[in-house]
Residue frames relative to the residue before (quaternion, step in Angstrom):
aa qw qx qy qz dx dy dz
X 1.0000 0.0000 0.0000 0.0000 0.00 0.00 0.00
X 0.3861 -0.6444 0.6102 0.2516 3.78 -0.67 1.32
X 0.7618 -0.4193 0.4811 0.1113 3.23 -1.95 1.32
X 0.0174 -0.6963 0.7036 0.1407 3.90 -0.58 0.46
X 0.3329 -0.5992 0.7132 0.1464 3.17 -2.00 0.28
X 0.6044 -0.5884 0.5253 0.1122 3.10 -2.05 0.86
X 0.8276 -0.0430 0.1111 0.5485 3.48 1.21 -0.84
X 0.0728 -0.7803 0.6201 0.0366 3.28 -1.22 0.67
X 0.7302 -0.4976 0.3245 0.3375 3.31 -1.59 1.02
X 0.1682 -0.6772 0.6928 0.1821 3.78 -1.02 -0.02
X 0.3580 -0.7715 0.5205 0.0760 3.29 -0.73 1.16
X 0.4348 -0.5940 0.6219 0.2671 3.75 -0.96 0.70
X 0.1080 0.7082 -0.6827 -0.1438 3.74 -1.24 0.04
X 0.7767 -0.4308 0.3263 0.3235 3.25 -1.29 0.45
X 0.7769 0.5244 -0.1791 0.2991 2.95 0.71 -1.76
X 0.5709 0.6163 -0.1770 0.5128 3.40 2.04 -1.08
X 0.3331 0.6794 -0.4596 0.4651 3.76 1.56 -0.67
X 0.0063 0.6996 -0.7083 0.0946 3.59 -1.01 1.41
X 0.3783 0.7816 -0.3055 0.3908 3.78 1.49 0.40
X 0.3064 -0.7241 0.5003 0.3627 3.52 1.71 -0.60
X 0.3339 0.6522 -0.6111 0.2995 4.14 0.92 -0.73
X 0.0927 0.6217 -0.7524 -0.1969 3.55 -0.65 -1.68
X 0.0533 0.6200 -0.6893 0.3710 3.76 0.41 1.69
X 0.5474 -0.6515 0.5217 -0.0607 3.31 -1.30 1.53
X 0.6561 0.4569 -0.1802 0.5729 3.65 1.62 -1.06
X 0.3207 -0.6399 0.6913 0.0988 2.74 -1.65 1.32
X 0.1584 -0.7084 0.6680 0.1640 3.51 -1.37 0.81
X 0.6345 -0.4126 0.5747 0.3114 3.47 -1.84 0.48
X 0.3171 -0.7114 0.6253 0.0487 3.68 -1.30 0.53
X 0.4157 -0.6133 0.4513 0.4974 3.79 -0.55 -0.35
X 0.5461 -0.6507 0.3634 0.3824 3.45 -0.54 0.55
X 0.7462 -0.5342 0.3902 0.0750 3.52 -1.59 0.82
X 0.0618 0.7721 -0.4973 -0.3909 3.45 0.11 0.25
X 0.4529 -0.6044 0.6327 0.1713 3.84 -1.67 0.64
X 0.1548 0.6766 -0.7196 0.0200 2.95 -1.69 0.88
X 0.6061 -0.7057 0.3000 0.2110 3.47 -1.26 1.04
X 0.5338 -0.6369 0.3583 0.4254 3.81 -0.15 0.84
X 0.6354 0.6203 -0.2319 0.3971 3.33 1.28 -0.70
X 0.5065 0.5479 -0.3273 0.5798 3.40 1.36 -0.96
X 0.7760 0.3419 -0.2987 0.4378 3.80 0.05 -1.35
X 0.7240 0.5405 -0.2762 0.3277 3.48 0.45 -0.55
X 0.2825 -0.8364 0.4661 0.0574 3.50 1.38 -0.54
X 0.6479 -0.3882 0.4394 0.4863 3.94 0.47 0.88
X 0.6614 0.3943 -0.3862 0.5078 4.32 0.27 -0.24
X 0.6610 -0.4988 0.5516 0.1003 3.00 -1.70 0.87
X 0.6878 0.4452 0.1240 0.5598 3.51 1.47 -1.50
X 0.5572 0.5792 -0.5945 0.0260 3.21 -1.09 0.69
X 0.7186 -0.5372 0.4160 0.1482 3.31 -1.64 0.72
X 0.1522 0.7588 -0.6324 0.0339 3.85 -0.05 0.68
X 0.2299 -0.7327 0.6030 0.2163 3.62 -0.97 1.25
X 0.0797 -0.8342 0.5209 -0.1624 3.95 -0.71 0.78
X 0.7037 -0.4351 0.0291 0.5609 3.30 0.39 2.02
X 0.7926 -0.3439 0.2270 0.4495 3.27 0.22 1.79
X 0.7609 0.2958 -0.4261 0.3899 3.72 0.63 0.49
X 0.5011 -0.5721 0.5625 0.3243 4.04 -1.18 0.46
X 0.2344 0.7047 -0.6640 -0.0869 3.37 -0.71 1.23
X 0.4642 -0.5733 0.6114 0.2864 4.19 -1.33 0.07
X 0.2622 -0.6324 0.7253 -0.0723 2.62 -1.42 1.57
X 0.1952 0.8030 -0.5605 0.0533 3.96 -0.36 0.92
X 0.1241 -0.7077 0.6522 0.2415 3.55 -1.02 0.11
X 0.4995 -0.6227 0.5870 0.1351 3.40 -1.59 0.91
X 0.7435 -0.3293 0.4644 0.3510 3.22 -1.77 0.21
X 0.8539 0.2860 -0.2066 0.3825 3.28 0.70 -0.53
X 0.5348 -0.6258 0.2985 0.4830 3.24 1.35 0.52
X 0.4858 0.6933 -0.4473 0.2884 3.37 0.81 0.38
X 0.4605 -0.7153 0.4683 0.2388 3.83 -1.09 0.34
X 0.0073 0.8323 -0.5481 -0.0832 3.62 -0.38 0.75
X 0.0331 -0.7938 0.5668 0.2180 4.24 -0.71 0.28
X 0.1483 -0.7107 0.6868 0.0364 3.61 -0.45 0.60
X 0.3807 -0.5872 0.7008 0.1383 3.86 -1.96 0.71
C-alpha cells in the first residue's frame, strides 16, 4: 500500500496574480494541510461545517463527487 501525505503545495497561477505584474511564473506555496473526505464525513453522506458564523454542507454524490452549498 503506497504512503499517503498530509499536505500538498498550492500553486500560484498567473491568471490569479492580483499584483498587476502579468509575470508568466508560477511559484510553489507552503504546502496545505490535507484531510480525507472520509475523515470529515464520518460513514454520512452529510456533514455540517459552521464557517464565520454561517452553516455550510459538505455532501458527496453518487458519483463520488464533492458538493458545498451555504
Amino acid at each position: 500500500m503506497p504512503a499517503t501525505t498530509n499536505a500538498f503545495a498550492v500553486l500560484s497561477h498567473p491568471s490569479l496574480d492580483q499584483s498587476g505584474g502579468g509575470h508568466a511564473t508560477i511559484q510553489a506555496q507552503r504546502p496545505v494541510p490535507m484531510v480525507e473526505s472520509a475523515e470529515l464525513l464520518k460513514g454520512s453522506k452529510t456533514v455540517g461545517i459552521m464557517h464565520n458564523g454561517s452553516l455550510y454542507r459538505l455532501q458527496a454524490t453518487k458519483l463520488g463527487k464533492l458538493i458545498l452549498t451555504k
